[in-house]
N, C-alpha and C positions, 0 to 999 in steps of 0.2 A: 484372141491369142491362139497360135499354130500352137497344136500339142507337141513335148517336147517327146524326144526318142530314148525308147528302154535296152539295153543293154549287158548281158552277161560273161559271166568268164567261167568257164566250168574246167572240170579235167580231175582224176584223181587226185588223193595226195599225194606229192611229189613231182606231178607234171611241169612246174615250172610258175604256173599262171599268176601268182601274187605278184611275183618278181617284176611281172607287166603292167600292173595296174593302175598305178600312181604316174606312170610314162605315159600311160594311154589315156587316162583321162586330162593329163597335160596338155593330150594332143589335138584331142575331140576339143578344151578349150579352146586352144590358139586358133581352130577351126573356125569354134562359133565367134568370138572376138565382136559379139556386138553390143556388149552392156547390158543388154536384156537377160539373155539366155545366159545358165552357168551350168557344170556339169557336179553334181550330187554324188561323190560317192559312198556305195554304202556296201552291205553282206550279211550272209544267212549262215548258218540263222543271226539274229543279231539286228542290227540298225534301228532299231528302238528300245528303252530303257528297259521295255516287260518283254523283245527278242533278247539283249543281252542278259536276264535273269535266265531267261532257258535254254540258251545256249550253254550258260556256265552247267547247267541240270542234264545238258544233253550228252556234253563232252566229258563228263567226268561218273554222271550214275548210272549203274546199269537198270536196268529198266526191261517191259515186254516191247516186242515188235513193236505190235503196234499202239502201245503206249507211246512210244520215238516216232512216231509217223503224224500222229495226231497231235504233240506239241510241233514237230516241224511246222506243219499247215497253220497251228493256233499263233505262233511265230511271225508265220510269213501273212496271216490275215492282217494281224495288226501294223507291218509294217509295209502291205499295202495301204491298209487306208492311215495311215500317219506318217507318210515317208514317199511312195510311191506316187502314188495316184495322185497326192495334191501339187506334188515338182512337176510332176508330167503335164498338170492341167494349166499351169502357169507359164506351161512354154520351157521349164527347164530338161536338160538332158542328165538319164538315169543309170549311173554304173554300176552294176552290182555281181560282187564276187558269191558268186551260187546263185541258183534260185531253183525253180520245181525239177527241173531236170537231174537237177543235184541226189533229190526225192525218189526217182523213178532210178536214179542210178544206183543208188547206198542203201535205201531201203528196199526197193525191188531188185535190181539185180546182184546186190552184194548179201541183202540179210535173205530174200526170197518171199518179200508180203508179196501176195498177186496183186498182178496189174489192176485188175479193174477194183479194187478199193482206194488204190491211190490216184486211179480215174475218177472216182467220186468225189474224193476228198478233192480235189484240183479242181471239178467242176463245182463244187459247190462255194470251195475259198475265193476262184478266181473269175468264175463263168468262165469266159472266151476270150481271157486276156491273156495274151503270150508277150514275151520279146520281141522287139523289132529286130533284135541280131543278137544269136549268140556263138562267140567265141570259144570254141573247145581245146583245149591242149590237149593233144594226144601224146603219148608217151608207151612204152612197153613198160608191163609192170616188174620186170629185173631191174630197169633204169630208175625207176621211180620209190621201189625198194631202194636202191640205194642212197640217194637222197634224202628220202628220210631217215633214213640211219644215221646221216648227218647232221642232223636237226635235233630240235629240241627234244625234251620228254615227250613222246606219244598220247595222244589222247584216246579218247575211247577208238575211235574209228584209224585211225592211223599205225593203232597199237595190231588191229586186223590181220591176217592172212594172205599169202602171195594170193590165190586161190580167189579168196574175197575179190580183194585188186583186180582180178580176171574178170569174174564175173562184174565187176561194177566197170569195168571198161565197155565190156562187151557191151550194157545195157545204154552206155552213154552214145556208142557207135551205133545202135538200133534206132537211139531215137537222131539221132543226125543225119540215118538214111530215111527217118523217116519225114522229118521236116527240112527237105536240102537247101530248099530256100532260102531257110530263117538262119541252119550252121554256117559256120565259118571253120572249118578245119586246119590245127596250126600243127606239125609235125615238132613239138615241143625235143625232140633229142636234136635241133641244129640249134646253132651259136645264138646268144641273146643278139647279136646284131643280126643276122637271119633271119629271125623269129620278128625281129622288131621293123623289118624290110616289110614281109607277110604284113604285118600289121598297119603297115602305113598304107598298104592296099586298101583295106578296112575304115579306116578313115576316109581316104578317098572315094570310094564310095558312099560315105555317105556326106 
């Protein structure tokens, strides 16, 4: 069986990126359309029964640093090996709204844990396993502010600082220059049909 392909969608709160998810993996189906393969969609933290316990822990108690860094990873172990790694090995294809970049962004460049602890921690949850492509929505964090001010009640992270926002952009755009390969950059302030033009690029590709 061809391993099947991993897949993210990142971007601050309020970038847009949810809005595309459910169209994108419609779209990645109609692609694959051959009875075997199907596309999984899933999200961090979260996608397993003991991810969504501590997601409800994460978005709602406050908690230290890096107490939040160490259930993120404990999270996303578990929903590699009981979500990830077994769809992937069967040939199916993998969507997932967040994943470790999410980590390096909100925990390192928004709250400020140094990098190389959450280099350890990623190398020890994940070895050497990255995404085959991930999807960033970019947005400026006035737009993205506003957006959420739209929205529901605020959770822990959401509830954040323009400031915050800043810097967790900044760290999302560092790690996209630093693997350009693997990003996809979507200018998330043009129209959902724009955005979803870009995206069907992304598809075609693969």
């Amino acid at each position: 069986m061809v391993r099947g392909k991993f897949i993210t969608f990142e971007g601050i709160d309020g970038a847009g990126k949810t809005t595309h998810l459910d169209w994108f993996r419609q779209r990645l189906a109609d692609k694959l359309n051959t009875g075997v393969r199907k596309v999984v969609m899933t999200r961090e933290p979260g996608g397993t029964p003991l991810g969504g316990t501590l997601r409800g822990i994460l978005l709602a108690q406050p908690m230290d640093l890096e107490t939040e860094a160490l259930l993120m990873f404990a999270a996303r172990r578990e929903h590699l090996a009981q979500v990830i790694e077994p769809a992937l090995a069967q040939g199916d294809w993998v969507l997932s709204d967040r994943f470790t970049d999410a980590t390096f962004a909100y925990q390192g460049g928004g709250r400020g844990l140094p990098r190389d602890k959450l280099e350890a921690l990623e190398r020890w949850v994940q070895g050497g396993f990255q995404p085959d492509l991930t999807v960033l929505f970019d947005v400026p964090t006035e737009t993205a502010s506003e957006r959420r001010s739209a929205a529901r009640a605020p959770d822990n992270f959401e509830s954040e600082s323009e400031t915050f926002f800043e810097r967790t952009r900044a760290e999302y755009l560092r790690c996209a220059a630093e693997a350009p390969d693997r990003f996809f950059i979507v200018d998330s302030t043009q129209s959902i049909e724009s955005i979803r033009k870009r995206l069907e690029e992304v598809v075609a590709s693969l």
